[in-house]
VMD Tcl script that draws the C-alpha trace (Angstrom):
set ca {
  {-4.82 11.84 19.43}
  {-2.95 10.64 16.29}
  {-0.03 8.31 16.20}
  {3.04 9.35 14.71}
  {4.03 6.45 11.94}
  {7.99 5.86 11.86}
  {10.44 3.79 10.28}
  {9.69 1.67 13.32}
  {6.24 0.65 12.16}
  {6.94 0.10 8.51}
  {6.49 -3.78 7.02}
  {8.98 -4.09 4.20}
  {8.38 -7.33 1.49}
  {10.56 -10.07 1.65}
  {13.95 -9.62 -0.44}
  {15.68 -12.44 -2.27}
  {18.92 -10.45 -2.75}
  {17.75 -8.64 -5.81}
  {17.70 -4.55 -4.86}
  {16.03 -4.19 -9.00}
  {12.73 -6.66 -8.15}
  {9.86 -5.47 -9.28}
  {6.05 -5.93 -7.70}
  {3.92 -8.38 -9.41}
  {0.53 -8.26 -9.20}
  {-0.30 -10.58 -6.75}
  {1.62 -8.53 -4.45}
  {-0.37 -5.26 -4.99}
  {-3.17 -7.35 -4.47}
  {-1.93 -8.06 -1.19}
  {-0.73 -4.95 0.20}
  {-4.00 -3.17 -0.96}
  {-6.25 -5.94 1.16}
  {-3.84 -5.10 3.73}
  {-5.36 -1.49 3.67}
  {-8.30 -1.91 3.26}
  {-8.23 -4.12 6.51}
  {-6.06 -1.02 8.34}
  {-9.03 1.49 7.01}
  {-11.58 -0.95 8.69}
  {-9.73 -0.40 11.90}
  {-8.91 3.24 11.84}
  {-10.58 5.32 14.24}
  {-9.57 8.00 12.00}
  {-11.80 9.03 9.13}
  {-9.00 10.89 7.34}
  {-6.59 8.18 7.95}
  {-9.02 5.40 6.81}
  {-10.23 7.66 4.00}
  {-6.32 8.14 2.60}
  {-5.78 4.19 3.49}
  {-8.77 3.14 1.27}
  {-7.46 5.63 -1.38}
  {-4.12 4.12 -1.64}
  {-5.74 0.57 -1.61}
  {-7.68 1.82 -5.07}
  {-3.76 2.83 -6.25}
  {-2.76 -0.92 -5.17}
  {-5.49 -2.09 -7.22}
  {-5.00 -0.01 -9.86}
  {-1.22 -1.00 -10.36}
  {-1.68 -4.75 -9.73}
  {-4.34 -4.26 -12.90}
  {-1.74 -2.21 -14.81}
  {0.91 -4.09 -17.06}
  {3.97 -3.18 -14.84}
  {2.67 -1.35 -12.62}
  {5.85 0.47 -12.39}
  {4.71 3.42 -14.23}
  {1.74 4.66 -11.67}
  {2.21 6.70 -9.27}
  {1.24 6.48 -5.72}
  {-1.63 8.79 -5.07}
  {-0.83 10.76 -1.77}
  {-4.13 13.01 -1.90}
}
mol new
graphics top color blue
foreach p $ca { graphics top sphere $p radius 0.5 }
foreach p [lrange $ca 0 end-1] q [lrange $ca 1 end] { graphics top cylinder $p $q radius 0.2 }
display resetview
């Protein structure tokens, strides 16, 4: 049985009052160990397969300059 992921279970990053901040490195870094510690977890091989995939995005962006221009791959 899968679990339905809502606004309920999203983690948001910290805000200092800036809407405009962009991601630095460090915190792609992050969020991408953070997947690849959810795709440990899953009991789900599609779900830890896409959760692994968008950890090699994270990575990819926190290599990147700005990472502002990537885009998230959803595939």
């Amino acid at each position: 049985m899968m679990t339905k992921i809502g606004p309920q279970n999203r983690t948001t990053l910290p805000q200092s009052g800036c809407q405009d901040e962009m991601l630095i490195s460090e915190d792609y870094k992050q969020l991408a160990e953070r997947c690849m510690r959810l795709a440990s977890e899953c009991s789900d091989p599609d779900g830890a397969e896409a959760l692994r995939a968008l950890a090699l995005d994270y990575l990819a962006r926190a290599g990147g300059p700005t990472g502002r221009d990537r885009a998230l791959s959803w595939e």
